[in-house]
VOGU-3710 file (C-alpha; in Angstrom, 3 decimals, decimal comma):
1> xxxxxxxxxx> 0,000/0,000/0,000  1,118/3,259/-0,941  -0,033/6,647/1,232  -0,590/9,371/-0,999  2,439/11,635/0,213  4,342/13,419/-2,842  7,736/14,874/-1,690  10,058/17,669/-3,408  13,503/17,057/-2,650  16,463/19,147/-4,094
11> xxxxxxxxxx> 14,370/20,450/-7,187  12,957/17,192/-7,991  9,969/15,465/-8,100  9,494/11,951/-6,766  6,800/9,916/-4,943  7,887/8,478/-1,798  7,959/4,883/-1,862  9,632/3,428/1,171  7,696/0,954/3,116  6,628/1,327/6,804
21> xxxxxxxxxx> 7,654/-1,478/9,037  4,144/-2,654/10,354  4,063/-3,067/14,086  4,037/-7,115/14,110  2,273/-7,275/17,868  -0,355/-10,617/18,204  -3,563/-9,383/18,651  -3,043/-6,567/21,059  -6,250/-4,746/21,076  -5,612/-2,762/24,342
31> xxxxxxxxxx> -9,176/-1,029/23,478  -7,719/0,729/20,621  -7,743/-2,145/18,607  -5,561/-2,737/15,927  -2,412/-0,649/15,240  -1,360/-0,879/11,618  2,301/0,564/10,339  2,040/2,671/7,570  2,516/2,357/4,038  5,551/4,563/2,994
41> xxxxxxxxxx> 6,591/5,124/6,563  3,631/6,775/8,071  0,476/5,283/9,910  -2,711/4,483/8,895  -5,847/4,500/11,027  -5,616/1,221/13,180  -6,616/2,100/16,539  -10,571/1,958/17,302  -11,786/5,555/18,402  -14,557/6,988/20,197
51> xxxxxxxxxx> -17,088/9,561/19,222  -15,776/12,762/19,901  -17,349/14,368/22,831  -19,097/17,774/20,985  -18,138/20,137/23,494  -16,157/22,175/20,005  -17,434/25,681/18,994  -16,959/24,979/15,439  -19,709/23,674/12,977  -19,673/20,784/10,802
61> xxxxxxxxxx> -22,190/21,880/7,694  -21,635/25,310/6,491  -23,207/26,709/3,484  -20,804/26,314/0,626  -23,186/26,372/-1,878  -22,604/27,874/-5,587  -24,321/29,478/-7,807  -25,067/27,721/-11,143  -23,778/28,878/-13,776  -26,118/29,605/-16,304
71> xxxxxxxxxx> -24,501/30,024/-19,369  -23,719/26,196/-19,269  -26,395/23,927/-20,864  -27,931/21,634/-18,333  -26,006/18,499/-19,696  -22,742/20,270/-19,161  -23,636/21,419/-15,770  -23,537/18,085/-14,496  -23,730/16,708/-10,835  -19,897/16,891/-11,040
81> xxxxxxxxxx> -19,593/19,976/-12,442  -21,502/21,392/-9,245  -19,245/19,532/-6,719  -16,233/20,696/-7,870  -17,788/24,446/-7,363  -18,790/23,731/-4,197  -15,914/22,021/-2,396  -13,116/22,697/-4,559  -12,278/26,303/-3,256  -12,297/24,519/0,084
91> xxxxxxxxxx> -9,700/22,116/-0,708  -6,371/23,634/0,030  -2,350/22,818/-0,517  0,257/22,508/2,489  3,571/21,939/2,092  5,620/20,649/4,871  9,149/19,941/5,772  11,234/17,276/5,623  13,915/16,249/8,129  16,448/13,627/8,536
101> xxxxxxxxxx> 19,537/13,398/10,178  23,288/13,546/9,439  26,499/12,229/9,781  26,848/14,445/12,594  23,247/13,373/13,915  22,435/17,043/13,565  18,161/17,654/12,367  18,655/19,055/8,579  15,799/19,976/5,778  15,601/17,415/3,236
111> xxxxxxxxxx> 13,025/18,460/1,089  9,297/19,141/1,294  6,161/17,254/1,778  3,084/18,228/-0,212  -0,645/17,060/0,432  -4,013/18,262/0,536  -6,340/19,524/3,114  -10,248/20,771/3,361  -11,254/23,549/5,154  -14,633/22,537/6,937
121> xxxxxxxxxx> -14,743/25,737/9,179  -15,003/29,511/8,395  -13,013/29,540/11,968  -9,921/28,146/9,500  -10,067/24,707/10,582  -8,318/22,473/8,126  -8,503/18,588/8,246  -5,358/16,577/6,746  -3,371/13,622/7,410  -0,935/13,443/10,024
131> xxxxxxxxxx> 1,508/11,896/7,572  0,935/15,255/5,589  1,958/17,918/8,473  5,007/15,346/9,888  6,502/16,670/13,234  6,199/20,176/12,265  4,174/22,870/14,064  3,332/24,910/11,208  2,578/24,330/8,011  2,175/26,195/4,424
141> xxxxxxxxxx> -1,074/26,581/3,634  -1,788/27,211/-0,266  -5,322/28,683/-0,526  -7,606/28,108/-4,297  -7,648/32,052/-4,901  -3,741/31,594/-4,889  -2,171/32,916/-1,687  -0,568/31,422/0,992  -0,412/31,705/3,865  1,109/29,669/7,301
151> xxxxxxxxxx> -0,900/27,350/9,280  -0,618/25,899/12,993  -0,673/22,351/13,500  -3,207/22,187/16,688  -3,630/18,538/16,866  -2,560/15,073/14,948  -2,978/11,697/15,389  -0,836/9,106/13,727  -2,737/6,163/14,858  -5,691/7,586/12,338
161> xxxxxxxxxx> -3,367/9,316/10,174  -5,391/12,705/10,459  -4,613/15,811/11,536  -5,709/20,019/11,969  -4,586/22,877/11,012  -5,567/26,068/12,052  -6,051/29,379/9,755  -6,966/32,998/11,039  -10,784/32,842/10,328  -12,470/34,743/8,171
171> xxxxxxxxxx> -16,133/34,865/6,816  -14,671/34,844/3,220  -12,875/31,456/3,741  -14,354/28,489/1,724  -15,710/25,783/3,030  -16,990/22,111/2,637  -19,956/20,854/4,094  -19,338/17,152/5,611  -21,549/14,327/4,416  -22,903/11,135/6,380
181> xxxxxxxxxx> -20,729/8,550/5,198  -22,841/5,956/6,809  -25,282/6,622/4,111  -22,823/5,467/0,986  -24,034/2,630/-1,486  -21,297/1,313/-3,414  -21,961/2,000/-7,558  -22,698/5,474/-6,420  -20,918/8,666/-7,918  -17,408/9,565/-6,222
191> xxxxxxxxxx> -15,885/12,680/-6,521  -12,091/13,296/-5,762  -10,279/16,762/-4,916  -7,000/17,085/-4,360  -3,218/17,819/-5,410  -1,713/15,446/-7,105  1,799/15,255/-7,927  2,128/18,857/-6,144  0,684/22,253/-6,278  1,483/22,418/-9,985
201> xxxxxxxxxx> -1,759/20,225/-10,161  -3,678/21,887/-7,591  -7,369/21,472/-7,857  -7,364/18,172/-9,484  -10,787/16,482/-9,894  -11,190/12,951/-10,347  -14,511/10,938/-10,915  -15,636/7,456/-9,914  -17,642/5,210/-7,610  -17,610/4,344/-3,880
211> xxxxxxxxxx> -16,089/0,567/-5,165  -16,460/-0,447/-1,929  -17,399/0,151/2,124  -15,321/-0,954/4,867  -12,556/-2,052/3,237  -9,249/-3,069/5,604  -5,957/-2,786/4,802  -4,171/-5,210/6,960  -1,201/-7,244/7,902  -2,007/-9,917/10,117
221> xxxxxxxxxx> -4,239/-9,007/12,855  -4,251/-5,257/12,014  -7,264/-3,727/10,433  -8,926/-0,465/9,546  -12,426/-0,112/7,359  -12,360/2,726/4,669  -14,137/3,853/1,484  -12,775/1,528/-1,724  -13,027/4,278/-4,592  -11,909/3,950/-8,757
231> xxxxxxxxxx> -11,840/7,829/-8,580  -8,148/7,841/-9,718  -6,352/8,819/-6,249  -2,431/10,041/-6,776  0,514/10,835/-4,388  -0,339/14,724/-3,122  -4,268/13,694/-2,879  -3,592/12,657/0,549  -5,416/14,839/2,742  -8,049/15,773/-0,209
241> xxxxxxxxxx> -11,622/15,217/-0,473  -13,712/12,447/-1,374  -17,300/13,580/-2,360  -20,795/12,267/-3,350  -22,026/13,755/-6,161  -24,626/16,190/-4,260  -21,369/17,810/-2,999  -20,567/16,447/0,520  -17,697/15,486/1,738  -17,691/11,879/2,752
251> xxxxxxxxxx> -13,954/10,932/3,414  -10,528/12,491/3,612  -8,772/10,585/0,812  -5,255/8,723/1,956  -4,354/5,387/0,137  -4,014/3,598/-2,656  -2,582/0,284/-3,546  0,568/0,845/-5,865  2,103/-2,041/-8,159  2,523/-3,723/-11,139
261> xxxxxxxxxx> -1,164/-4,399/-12,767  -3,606/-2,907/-9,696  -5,532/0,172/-11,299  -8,001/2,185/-9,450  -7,724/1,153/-5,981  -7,735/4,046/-3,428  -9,124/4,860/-0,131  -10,716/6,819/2,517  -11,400/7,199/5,402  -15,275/7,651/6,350
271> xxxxxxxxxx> -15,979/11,570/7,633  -18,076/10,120/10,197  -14,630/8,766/11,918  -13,116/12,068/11,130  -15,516/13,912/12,796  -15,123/11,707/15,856  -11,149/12,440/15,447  -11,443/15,886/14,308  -13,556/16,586/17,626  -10,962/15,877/20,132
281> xxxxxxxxxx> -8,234/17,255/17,924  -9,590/20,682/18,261  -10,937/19,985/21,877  -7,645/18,443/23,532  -4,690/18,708/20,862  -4,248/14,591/21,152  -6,845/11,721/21,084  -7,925/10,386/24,020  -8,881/6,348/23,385  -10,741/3,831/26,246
291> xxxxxxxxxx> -8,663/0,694/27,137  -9,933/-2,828/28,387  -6,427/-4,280/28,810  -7,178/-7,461/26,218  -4,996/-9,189/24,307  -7,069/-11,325/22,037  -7,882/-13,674/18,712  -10,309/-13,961/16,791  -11,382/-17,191/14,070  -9,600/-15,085/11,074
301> xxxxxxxxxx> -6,885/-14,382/13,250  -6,799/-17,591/14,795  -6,551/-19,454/10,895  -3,882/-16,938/9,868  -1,233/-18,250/12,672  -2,259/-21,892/12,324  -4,050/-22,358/15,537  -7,253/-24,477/15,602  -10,818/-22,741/16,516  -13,802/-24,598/16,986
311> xxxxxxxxxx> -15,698/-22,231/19,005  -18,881/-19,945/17,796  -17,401/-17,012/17,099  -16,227/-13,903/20,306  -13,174/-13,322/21,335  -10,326/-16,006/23,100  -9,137/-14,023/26,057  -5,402/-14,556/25,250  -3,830/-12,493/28,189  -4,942/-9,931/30,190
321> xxxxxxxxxx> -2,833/-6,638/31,292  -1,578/-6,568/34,918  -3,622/-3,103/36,504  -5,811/-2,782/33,303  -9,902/-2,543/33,941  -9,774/-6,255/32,831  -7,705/-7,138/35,011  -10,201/-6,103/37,885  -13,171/-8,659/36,018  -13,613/-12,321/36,827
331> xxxxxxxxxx> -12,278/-12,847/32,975  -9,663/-15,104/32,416  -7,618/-16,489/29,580  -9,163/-19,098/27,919  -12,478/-17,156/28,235  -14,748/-15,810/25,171  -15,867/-12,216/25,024  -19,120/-12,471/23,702  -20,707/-8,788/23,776  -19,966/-5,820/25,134
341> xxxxxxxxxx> -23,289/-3,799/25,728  -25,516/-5,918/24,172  -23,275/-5,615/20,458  -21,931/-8,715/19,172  -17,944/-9,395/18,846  -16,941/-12,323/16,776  -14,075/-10,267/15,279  -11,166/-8,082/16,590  -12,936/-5,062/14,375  -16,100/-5,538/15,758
351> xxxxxxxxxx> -14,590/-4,923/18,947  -12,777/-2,232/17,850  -16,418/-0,688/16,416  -17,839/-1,458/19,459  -15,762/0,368/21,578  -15,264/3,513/19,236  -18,537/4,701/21,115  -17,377/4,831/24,444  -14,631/6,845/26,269  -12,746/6,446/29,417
361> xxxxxxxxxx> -14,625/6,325/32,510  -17,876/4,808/30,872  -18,946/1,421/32,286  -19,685/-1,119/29,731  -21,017/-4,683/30,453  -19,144/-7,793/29,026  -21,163/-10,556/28,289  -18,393/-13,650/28,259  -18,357/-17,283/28,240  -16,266/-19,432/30,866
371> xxxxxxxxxx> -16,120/-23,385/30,839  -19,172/-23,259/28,626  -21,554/-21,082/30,661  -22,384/-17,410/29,619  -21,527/-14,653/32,454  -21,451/-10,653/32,694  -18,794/-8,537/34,050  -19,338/-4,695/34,427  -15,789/-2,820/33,262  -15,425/0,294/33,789
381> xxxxxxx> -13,042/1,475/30,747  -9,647/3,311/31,564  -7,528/5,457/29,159  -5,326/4,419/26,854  -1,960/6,483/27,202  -0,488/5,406/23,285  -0,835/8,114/21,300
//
């Protein structure tokens, strides 16, 4: 897998195409779920994550309507044709830097990275990916009407690959209105905004369907659901929009798969995650996750590694943390985890699903089987302190 990073590095242009290491950890789900490594060094979402808690003064929908333009024919001014009006202003440039180290172990520019970002928030709030803004603090921001200007990094989160950026506000900013990705059908029109290749290409619309819903990219035991899309997806899109064809946003667009013979395979992820994400980023800086303490398999898991299942579906309690809210329950390895609040878990991601609704300090009951009979423990969730 390829994230859609595009780098500019001593006056030439080249797409980044190291591979991450991916974190190789059996079935540690420590209530975030499951952390994948990144493609091309960076990391994609893997950790479960709960809805964000509101308490922002920004707003999600704003009115970003345009104005049709009427000396077009009405089979010109297509559904298309009125998406990219509406959120293309709102899609914006930033260009990052790039540091490594050298012989001397001494932190030196290397070149630039170059994404995408959508401004969802006449207050200036920007959503990216994390793997877009890097370590830095600020940012470039390159805005459709052509200026620039810099942007704060206020919060990222590299276990979802998303991040914020911060503008002054203004009432004449741009911006997208956010979509209910829950709602997608795959077949249905898909809409891509972005930079590809750099901000010589800025503005870039792409067309296709939503191929596919929760999609996961994984290695082993580590998974993440996204939006499959043909909507031709290139390095510098990362951070970019992904829009239904009545001009919502419905993802923040951030993979593909690159090599020999695969064509128009890219991905998502859903806004309704983002807005969970987005929420705390603006509200705490940082992500703050619940945490059972579980280290568990599930049947696909279980087949992968060779080991034998022949039980109906949950969760084999592998090990439990020492001090974690587990660890205070009457579960034990060698137990199933059954439910958790009534919602089925016969898979490490619906766990992870599960428990994207809940933050630290809630109390969720575990229904579990031991020796064959079906018990309930009350947990009360902690915090998970990996961020």
């Amino acid at each position: 897998y390829e994230v859609g990073g595009f780098t500019l590095k001593n006056n030439r242009k080249y797409i980044n195409n190291s591979k991450g290491r991916f974190d190789k950890r059996l079935a540690v789900i420590l209530l975030a779920a499951i952390l994948i490594g990144g493609v091309s060094g960076y990391k994609l979402n893997t950790h479960m994550h709960p809805a964000g808690d509101g308490q922002g003064t920004y707003t999600w929908c704003n009115d970003s309507s345009a104005p049709v333009d009427s000396t077009l024919p009405a089979s010109r001014n297509t559904a298309v044709v009125e998406t990219a009006k509406r959120v293309g202003p709102a899609v914006v440039g930033i260009t990052s830097e790039v540091y490594d180290r050298d012989i001397f172990n001494r932190n030196v520019e290397v070149g630039q990275n170059v994404g995408s970002g959508v401004i969802f928030d006449k207050k200036g709030y920007i959503v990216t990916n994390n793997h877009v803004v890097g370590n830095n603090r600020q940012v470039n921001v390159a805005l459709s009407d052509g200026q620039v200007v810099t942007g704060k990094v206020i919060g990222t989160d590299a276990v979802t690959d998303l991040a914020v950026v911060k503008l002054p506000g203004s009432d004449k900013l741009p911006v997208a209105e956010f979509g209910n990705s829950d709602s997608l059908q795959p077949g249905e029109t898909a809409v891509a905004i972005g930079n590809p290749l750099g901000l010589e290409f800025r503005g870039t619309v792409t067309v296709g369907v939503i191929s596919a819903l929760n999609r996961t990219l994984d290695d082993v035991e580590q998974q993440i659901k996204l939006i499959q899309t043909d909507a031709a997806i290139n390095p510098g899109n990362s951070g970019g929009a992904l829009c239904t064809a009545d001009g919502k946003v419905i993802g923040i667009n951030s993979a593909k798969i690159a090599k020999a013979g695969v064509e128009g395979m890219g991905f998502a992820i859903p806004i309704n995650q983002v807005k969970a994400i987005v929420s705390q980023l603006i509200s705490n800086g940082h992500v703050t996750r619940p945490y059972l303490g579980l280290y568990g398999i599930d049947k696909t898991l279980a087949a992968r590694n060779g080991i034998s299942w022949d039980h109906n579906g949950g969760i084999y309690v592998y090990k439990i943390a020492d001090g974690s809210p587990l660890d205070g329950s009457d579960i034990v390895r060698g137990d199933y985890i059954m439910q958790i609040n009534g919602k089925v878990t016969n898979s490490l991601s619906e766990l992870r699903n599960v428990m994207m609704n809940y933050k630290p300090g809630d109390k969720v009951t575990i229904t579990y089987e031991h020796s064959g009979h079906t018990r309930t423990a009350v947990v009360v969730l902690g915090e998970d302190d990996e961020k």
